[in-house]
C-alpha positions in Angstrom: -26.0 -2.8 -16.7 -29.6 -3.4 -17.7 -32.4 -0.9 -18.0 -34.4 -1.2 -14.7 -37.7 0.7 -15.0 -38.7 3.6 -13.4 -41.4 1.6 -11.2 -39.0 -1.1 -10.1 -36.0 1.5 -9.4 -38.6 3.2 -6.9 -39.2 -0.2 -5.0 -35.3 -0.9 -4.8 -34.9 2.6 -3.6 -37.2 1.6 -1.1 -36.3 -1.4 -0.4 -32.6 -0.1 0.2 -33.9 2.5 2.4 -35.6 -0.1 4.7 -33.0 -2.2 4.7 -30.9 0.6 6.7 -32.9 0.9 9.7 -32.8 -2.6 10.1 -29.0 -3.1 9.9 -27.2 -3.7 13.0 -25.5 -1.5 14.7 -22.2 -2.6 14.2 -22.5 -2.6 10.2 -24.0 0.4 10.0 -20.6 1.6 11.8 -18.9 0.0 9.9 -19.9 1.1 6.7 -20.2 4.5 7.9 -17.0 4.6 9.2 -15.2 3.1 5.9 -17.1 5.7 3.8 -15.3 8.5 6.2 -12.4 7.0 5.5 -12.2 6.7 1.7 -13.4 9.7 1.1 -11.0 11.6 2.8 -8.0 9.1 1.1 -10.0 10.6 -2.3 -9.8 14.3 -1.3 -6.1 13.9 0.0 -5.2 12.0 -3.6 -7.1 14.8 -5.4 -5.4 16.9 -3.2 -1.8 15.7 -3.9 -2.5 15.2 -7.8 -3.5 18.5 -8.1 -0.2 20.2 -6.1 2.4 17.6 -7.7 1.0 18.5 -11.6 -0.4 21.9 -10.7 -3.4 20.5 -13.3 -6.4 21.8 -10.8 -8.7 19.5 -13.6 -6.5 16.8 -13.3 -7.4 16.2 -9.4 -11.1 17.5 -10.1 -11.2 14.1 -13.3 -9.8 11.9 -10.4 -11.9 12.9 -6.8 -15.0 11.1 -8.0 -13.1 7.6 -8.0 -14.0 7.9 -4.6 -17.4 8.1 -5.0 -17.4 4.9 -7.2 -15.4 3.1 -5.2 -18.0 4.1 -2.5 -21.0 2.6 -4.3 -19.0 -0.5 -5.2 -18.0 -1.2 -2.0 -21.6 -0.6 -0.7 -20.3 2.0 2.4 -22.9 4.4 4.0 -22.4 8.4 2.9 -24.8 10.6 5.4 -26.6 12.2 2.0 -27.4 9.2 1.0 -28.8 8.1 4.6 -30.5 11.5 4.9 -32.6 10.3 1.5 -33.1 6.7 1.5 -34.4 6.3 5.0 -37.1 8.7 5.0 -38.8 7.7 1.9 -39.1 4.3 3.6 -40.3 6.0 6.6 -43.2 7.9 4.2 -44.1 4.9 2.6 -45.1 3.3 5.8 -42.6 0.3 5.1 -43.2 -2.1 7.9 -40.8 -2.0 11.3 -39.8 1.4 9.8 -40.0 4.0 12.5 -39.1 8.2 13.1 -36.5 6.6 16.1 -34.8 4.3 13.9 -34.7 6.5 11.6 -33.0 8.9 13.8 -30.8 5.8 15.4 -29.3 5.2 11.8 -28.6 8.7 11.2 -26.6 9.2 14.0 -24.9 6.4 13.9 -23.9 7.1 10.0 -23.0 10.5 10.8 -21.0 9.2 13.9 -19.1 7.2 11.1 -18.4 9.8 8.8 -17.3 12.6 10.8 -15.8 10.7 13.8 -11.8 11.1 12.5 -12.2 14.5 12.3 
């Protein structure tokens, strides 16, 4: 991984935040609902690693695989919606509006929570 400086991480950041809003609804859904899911298949793991070994640390070291597979995988968490989207939104990013704002937030937090 190359070193990407601080200037040029705050336009990606941006950039990834207005490129949220403008994502259709169906991929948003998508990826929202995906990121429900494998999370909660990286709690249950963490869950049963921990009650198979009785090593509490061992299934703390393994939850965050998750996470990374998360980020690989480029699926939608609500935190990371909740951050991204309004610093677009305070930027003044083109297109980039409080309702759509509000439209991919709910539709993210639809996808995360919906199988539970």
């Amino acid at each position: 991984m190359s070193y990407v400086p601080p200037k040029e991480l705050a336009a990606r950041i941006l950039d990834a935040g207005e490129s949220k809003v403008f994502m259709s609804t169906r991929d948003t859904l998508i990826r929202a609902f995906m990121a429900g899911a494998l999370l909660g298949l990286a709690a249950a793991f963490a869950v049963s690693v921990t009650v198979r070994t009785g090593e509490p640390l061992l299934g703390a070291l393994l939850f965050p695989v998750g996470f990374c597979m998360l980020y690989l995988l480029g699926f939608d968490l609500l935190t990371g919606v909740f951050t991204l989207v309004p610093l677009a939104l305070l930027d003044r990013r083109p297109g980039v509006t409080v309702p759509g704002m509000l439209r991919n937030w709910g539709l993210v937090f639809v996808g995360n929570f919906a199988g539970r």
